[in-house]
LUMMINU-67106 format. One line per 8 residues: number of its first residue (from 1); their letters; for each residue x, y, z of C-alpha. Coordinates in pm, 1 decimal, padded with zeros to 6 digits. Last residue first. Layout:
N
NUM) A) X,Y,Z ~ ...
! end
This chain:
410
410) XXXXXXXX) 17805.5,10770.1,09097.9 ~ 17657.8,11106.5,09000.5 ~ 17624.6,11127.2,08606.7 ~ 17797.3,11358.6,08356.9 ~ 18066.0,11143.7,08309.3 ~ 18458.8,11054.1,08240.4 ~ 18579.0,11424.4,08409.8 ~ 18360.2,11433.9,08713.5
402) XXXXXXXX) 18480.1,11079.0,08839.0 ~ 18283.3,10789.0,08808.5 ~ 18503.3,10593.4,08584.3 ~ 18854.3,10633.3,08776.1 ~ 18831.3,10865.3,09131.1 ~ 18426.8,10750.5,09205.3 ~ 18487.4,10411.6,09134.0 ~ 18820.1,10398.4,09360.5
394) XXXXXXXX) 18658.2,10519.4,09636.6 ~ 18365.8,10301.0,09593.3 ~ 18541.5,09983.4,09580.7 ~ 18594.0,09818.1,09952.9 ~ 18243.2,10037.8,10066.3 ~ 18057.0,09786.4,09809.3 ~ 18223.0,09478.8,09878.8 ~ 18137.9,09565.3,10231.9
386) XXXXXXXX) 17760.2,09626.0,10145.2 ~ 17748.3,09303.2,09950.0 ~ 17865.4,09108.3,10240.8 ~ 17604.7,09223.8,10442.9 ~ 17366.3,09142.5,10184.9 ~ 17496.4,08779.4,10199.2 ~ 17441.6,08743.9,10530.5 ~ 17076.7,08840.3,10511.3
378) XXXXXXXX) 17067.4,08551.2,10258.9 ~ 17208.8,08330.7,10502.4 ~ 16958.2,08473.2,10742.0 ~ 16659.7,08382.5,10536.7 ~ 16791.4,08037.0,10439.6 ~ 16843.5,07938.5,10836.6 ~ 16499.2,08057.3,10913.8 ~ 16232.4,07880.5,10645.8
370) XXXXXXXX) 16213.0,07631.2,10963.2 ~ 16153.3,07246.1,10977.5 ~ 16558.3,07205.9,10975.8 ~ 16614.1,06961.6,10691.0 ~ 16276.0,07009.9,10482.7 ~ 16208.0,07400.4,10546.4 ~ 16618.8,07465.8,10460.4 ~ 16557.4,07291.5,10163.5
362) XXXXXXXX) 16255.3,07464.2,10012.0 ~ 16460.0,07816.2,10103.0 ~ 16777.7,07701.1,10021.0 ~ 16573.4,07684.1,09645.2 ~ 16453.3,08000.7,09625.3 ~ 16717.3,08223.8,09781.7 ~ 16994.7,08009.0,09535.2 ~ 16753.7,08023.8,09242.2
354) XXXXXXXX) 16740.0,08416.6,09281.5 ~ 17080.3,08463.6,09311.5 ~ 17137.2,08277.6,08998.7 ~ 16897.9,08498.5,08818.6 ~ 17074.0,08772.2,08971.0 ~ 17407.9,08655.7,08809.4 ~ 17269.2,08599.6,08476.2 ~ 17154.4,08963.5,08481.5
346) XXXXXXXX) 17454.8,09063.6,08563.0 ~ 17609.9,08878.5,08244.1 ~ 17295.8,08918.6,08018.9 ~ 17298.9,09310.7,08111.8 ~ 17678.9,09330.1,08045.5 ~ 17663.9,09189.0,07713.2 ~ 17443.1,09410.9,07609.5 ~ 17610.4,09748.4,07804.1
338) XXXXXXXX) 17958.5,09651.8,07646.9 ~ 17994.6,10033.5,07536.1 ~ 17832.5,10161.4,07768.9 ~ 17997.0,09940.1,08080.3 ~ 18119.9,10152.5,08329.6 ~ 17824.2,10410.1,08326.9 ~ 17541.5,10143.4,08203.2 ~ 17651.9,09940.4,08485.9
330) XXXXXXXX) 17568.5,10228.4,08761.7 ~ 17234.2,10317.6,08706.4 ~ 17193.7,09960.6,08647.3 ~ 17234.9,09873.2,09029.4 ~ 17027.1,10140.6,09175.7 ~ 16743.4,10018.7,08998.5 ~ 16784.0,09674.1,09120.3 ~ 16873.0,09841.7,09482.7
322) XXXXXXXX) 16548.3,10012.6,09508.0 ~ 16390.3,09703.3,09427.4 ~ 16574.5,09533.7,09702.6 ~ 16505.1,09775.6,09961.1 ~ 16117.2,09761.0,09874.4 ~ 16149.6,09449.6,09863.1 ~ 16250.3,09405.6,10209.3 ~ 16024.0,09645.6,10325.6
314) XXXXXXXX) 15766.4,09458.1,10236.7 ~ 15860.4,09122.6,10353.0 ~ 15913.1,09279.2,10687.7 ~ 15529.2,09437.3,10632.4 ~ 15413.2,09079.4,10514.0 ~ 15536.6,08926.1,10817.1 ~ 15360.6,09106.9,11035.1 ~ 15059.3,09039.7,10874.9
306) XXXXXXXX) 15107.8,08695.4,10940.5 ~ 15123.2,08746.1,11273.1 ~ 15348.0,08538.6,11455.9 ~ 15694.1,08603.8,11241.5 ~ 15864.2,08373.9,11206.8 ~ 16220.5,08428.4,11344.5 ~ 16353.7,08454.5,10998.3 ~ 16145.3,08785.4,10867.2
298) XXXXXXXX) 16351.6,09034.1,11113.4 ~ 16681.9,08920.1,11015.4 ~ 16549.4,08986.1,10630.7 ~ 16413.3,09275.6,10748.3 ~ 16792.8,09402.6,10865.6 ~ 16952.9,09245.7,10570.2 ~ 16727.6,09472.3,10314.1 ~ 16744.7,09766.8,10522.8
290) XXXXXXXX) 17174.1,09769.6,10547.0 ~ 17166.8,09669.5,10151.1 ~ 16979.3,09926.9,10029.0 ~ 17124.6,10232.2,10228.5 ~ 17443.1,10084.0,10044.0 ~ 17300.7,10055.2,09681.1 ~ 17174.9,10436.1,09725.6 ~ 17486.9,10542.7,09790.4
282) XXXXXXXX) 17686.3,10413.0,09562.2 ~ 17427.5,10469.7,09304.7 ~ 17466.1,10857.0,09315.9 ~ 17251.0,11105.9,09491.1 ~ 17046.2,11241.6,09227.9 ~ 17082.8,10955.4,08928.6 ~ 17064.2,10705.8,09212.4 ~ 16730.7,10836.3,09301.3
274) XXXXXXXX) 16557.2,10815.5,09007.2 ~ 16716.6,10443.8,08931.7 ~ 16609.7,10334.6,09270.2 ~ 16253.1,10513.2,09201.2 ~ 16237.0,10288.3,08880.8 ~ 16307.2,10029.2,09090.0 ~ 16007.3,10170.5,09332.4 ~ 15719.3,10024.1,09220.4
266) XXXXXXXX) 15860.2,09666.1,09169.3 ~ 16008.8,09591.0,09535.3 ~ 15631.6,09740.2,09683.9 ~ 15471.5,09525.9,09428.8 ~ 15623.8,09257.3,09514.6 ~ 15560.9,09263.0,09858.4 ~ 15201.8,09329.2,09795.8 ~ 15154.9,09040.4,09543.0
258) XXXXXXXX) 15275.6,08812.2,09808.9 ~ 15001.1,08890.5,10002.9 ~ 14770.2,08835.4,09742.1 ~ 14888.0,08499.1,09631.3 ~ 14878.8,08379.5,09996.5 ~ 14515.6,08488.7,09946.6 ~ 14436.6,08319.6,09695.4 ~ 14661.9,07974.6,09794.7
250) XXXXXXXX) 14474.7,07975.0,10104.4 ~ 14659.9,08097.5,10444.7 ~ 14812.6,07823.5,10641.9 ~ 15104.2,08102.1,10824.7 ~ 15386.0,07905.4,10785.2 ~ 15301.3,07680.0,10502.6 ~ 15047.9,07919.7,10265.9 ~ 15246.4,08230.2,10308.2
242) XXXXXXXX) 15568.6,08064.0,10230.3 ~ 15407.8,07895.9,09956.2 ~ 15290.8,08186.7,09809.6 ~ 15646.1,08341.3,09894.5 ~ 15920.6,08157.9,09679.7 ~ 15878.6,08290.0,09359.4 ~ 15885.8,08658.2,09456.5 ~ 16134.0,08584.4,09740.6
234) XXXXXXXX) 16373.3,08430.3,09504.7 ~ 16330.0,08731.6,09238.3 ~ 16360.4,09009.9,09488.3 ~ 16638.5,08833.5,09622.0 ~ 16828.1,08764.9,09338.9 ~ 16732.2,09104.5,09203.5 ~ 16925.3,09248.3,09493.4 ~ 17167.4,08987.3,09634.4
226) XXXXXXXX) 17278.6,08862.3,09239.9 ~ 17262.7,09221.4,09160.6 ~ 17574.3,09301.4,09407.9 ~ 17772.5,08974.2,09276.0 ~ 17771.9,09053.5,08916.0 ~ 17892.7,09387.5,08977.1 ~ 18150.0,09294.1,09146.5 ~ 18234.2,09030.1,08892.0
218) XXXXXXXX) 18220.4,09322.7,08615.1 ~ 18441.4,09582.9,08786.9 ~ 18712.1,09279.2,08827.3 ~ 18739.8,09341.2,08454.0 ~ 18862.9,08968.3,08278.1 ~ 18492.6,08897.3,08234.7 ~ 18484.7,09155.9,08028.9 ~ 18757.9,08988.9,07755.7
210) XXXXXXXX) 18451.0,08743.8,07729.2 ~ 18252.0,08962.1,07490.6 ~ 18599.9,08982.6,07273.6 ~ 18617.8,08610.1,07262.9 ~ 18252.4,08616.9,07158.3 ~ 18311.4,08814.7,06851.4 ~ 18162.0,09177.6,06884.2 ~ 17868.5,09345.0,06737.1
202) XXXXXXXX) 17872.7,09701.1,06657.0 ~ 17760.2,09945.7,06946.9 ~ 17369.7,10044.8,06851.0 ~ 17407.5,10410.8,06748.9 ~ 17053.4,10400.2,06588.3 ~ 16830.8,10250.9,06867.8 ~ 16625.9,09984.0,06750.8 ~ 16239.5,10051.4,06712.9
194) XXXXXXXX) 15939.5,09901.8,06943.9 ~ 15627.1,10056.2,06801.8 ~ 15467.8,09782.6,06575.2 ~ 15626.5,09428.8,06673.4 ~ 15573.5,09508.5,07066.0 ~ 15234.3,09617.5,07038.2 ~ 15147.5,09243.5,06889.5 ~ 15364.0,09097.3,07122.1
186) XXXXXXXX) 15185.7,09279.8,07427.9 ~ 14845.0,09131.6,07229.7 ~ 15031.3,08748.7,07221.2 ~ 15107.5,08771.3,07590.2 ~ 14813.7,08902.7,07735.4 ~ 14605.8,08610.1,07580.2 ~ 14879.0,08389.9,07633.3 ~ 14833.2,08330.0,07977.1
178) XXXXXXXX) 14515.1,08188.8,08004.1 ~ 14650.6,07872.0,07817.8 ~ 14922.5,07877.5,08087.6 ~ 14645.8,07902.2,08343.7 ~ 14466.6,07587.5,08195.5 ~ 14708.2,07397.5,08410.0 ~ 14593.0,07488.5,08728.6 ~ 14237.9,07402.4,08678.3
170) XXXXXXXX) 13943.9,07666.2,08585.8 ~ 13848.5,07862.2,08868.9 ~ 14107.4,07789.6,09139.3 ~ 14406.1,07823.1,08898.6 ~ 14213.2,08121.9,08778.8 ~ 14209.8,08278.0,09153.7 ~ 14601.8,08143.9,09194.8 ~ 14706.3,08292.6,08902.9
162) XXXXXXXX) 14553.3,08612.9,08926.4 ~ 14775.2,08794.0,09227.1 ~ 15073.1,08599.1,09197.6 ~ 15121.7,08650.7,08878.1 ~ 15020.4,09014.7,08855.2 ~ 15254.5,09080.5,09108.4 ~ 15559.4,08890.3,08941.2 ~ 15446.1,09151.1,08649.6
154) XXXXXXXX) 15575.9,09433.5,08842.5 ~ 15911.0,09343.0,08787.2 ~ 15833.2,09524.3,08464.0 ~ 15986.4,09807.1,08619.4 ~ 16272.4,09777.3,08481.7 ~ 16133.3,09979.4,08210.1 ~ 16125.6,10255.4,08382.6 ~ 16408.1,10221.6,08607.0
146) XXXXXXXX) 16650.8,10166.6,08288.8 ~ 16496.8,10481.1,08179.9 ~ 16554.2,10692.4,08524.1 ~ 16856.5,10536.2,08615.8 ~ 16982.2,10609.2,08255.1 ~ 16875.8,10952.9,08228.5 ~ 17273.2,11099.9,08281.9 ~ 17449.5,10906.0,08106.3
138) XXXXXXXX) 17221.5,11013.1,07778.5 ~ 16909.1,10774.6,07649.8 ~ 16786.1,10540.4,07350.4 ~ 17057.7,10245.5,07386.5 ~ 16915.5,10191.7,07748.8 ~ 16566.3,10101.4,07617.3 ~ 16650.1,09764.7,07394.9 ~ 16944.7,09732.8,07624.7
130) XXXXXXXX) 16693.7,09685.3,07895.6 ~ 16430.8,09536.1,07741.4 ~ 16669.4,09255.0,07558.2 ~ 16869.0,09128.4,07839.9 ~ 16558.5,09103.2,08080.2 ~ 16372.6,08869.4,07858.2 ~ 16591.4,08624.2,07980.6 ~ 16277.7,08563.2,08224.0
122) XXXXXXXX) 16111.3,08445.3,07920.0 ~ 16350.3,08219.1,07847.0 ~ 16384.7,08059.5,08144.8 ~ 15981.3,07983.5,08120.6 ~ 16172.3,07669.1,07941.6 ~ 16380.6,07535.3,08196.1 ~ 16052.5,07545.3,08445.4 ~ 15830.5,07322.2,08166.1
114) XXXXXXXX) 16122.4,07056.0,08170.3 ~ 16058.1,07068.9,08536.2 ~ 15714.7,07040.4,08573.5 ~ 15766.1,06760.5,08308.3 ~ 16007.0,06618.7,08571.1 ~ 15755.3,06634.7,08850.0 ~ 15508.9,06436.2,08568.2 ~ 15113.1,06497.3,08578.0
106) XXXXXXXX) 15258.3,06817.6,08352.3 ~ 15080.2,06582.4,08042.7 ~ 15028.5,06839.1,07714.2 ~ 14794.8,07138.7,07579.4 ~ 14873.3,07410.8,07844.2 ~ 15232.6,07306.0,07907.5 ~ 15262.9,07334.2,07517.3 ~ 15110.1,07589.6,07464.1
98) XXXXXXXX) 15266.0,07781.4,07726.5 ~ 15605.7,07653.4,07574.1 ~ 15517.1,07833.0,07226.3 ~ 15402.5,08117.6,07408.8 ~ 15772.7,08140.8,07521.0 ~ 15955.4,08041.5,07199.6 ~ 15765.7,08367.4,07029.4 ~ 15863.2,08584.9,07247.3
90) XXXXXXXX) 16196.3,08503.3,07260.6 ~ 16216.5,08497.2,06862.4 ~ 16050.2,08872.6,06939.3 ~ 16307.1,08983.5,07165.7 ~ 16601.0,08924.5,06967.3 ~ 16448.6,09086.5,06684.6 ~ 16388.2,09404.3,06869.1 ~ 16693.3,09406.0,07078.1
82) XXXXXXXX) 16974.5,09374.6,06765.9 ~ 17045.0,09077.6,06582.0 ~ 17428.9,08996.3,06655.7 ~ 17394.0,09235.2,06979.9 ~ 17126.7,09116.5,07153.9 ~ 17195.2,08774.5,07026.8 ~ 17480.5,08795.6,07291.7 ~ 17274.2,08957.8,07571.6
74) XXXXXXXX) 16975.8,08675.4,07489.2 ~ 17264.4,08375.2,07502.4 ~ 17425.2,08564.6,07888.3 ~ 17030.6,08579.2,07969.8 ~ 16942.8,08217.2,07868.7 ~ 17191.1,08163.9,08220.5 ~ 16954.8,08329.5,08465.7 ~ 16637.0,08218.1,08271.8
66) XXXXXXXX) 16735.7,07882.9,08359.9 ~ 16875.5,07897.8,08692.8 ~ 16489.5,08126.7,08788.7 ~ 16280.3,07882.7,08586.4 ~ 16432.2,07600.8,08793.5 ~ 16358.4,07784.6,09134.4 ~ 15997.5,07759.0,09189.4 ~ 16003.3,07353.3,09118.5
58) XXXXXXXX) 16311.9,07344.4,09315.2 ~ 16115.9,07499.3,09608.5 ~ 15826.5,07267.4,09530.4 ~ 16051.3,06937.3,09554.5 ~ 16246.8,07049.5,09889.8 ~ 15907.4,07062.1,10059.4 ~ 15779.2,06810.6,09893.0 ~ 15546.2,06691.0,09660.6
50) XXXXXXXX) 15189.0,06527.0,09619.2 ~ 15108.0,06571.8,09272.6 ~ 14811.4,06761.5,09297.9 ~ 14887.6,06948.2,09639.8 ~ 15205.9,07041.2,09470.2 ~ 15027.7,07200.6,09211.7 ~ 14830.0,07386.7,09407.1 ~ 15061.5,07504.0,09648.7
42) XXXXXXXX) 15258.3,07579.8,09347.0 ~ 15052.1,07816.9,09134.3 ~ 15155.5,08114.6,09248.7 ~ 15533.9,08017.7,09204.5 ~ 15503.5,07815.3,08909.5 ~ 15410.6,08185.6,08751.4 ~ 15757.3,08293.1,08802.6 ~ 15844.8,08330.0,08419.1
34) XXXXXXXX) 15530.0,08374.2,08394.3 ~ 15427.3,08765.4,08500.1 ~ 15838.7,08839.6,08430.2 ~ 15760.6,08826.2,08057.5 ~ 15444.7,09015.4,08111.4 ~ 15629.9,09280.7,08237.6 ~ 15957.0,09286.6,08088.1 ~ 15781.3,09310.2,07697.1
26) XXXXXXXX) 15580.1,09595.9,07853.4 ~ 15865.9,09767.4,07992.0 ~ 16039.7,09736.7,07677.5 ~ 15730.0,09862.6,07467.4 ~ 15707.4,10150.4,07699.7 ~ 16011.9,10256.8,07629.2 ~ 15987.7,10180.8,07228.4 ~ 15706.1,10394.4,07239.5
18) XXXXXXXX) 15904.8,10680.0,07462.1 ~ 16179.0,10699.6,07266.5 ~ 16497.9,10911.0,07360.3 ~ 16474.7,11240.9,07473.5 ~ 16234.7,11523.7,07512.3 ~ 16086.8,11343.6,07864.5 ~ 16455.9,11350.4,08033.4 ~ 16478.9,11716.2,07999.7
10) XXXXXXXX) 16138.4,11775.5,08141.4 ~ 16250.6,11579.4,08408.1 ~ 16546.5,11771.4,08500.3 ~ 16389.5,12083.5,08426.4 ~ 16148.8,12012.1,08711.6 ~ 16428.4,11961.6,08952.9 ~ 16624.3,12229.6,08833.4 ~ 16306.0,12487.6,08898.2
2) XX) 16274.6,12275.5,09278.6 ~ 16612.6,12348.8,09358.2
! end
């Protein structure tokens, strides 16, 4: 067991491209870092201009609905002009809007909100790294690859963990400025190793892109990653100020504390991927979903210690990030050939996840006083996606996922 084991991964190491691997985890990773950067810096900016409770969670959210639907355009463009190029125009349009947001008046909530629409791009980043990786590896590797450079979830963790310290240091806004250091050297990198897979599918016309919406496979789909990554994404946003209203910590170290949930989720997604490519995504999403609704449950009463809460908050991530992975072991297997389209279609879907978590969460603290009606809805909705999940798994693993259409475990 343990001689297959290591032959596994040296197998997986002598394919594909490792430059261009890292280059789409980078890409992800500081492209995640401010896409929810309003996050971190919201109890500060809300202090500023005096909002409330339903006001700073759709502050949070808005980048989260935007990127969520710039990812169906970025898994189209994907396509027409191929990951690399796609990725740099986003790039580009992203440090663009820090500029901008660095240099201009965001003493206006609707500026705040103009400026959340356009971090949506950068969290579209997600349907260019992952095509821009998955197009380099076998069936059989693409937990492990897609896991990789999924990975740059992690970069929600740097956000929260520096922009509240440099918020504190040298004025909220000036963060966005700060921000494109890291930014312009990751694009840098990006424009000299990245490289375009090959046997990239040829591009389609869009009425043929939205024959997959006609594939029940593709709604389901669509619906599990809008509980995972939605809720990774939502809680990722959302928790600073969680941290900072329930439990009155400082916006540094609610910032920290949030930046160990998220970490947890974003560590192991490539460990979800790993692990679905052993045991099959199946069961890996459904062991995800039970934990994740459990601590969820666990999270809505409140928590006294705030400590407390940040191990349930843990462990939730850690399910949902296991789930992410989990998720596009599985797409890549019923979708190859559509697998562009397919990442900005799911990956619109968790977007929208994520701005449904974020904002119920703002709203649910303004009607009823208590983050604890959007926690358990949410919890709900996990439970849902685990009997979706047990409703089509038989015939997944007898059509698609059976021995004879691929090498992988499903």
């Amino acid at each position: 067991m343990n001689m297959k084991t290591q032959n596994e991964k040296l197998s997986f190491w002598k394919v594909g491209n490792k430059p261009t691997l890292l280059c789409a985890f980078l890409y992800f990773d500081l492209s995640f870092m401010v896409w929810v950067v309003l996050g971190p810096l919201g109890v500060q900016i809300s202090k500023d201009l005096g909002l409330t409770a339903a006001q700073k969670g759709l502050m949070v959210a808005t980048p989260l609905l935007a990127g969520a639907f710039l990812r169906i355009v970025m898994g189209f463009l994907v396509d027409y002009l191929k990951p690399k190029k796609t990725g740099m125009i986003a790039q580009i349009i992203v440090m663009l809007s820090l500029a901008w947001a660095w240099l201009g008046d965001l003493s206006q909530y609707q500026n705040l909100l103009v400026l959340g629409s356009l971090l949506g791009v950068a969290g579209a980043s997600f349907a260019v790294a992952l095509p821009l990786a998955s197009r380099w590896y076998p069936p059989e590797h693409q937990g492990a690859a897609l896991g990789i450079a999924g990975a740059g979830n992690s970069g929600t963790a740097f956000a929260a963990i520096f922009a509240p310290t440099l918020g504190l240091m040298f004025g909220w806004q000036n963060v966005f400025g700060l921000a494109l250091i890291p930014l312009f050297i990751v694009f840098v990198i990006y424009i000299a190793f990245a490289k375009d897979a090959p046997d990239a599918p040829a591009a389609k016309s869009i009425v043929e892109y939205l024959q997959v919406l006609k594939d029940k496979d593709a709604w389901w789909f669509m619906f599990f990653y809008s509980v995972t990554f939605g809720g990774f994404s939502g809680l990722a946003s959302s928790l600073t100020i969680y941290f900072n209203s329930q439990y009155g910590l400082s916006p540094v170290t609610a910032g920290y504390f949030t930046a160990a949930c998220v970490f947890a989720g974003s560590l192991v997604r490539p460990m979800g991927g790993i692990l679905s490519d052993r045991i099959g995504g199946i069961k890996t999403l459904s062991c995800t979903y039970i934990v994740a609704a459990i601590a969820l449950v666990v999270a809505s009463f409140g928590l006294q210690s705030a400590l407390g809460a940040v191990l349930a908050f843990v462990v939730t991530m850690l399910a949902l990030g296991t789930g992410n992975g989990a998720v596009f072991q599985l797409v890549p297997q019923r979708f190859r050939k559509e697998i562009g389209v397919m990442t900005g279609i799911v990956g619109m879907a968790g977007g929208i996840g994520g701005f449904y978590l974020a904002s119920s969460l703002g709203y649910s603290k303004q009607i009823t006083g208590s983050y604890q009606f959007g926690f358990s809805i949410f919890a709900g909705l996990a439970l849902v996606a685990l009997l979706g999940l047990s409703a089509v798994k038989k015939r997944w693993r007898t059509t698609w996922g059976s021995s004879a259409m691929t090498s992988a475990k499903i």
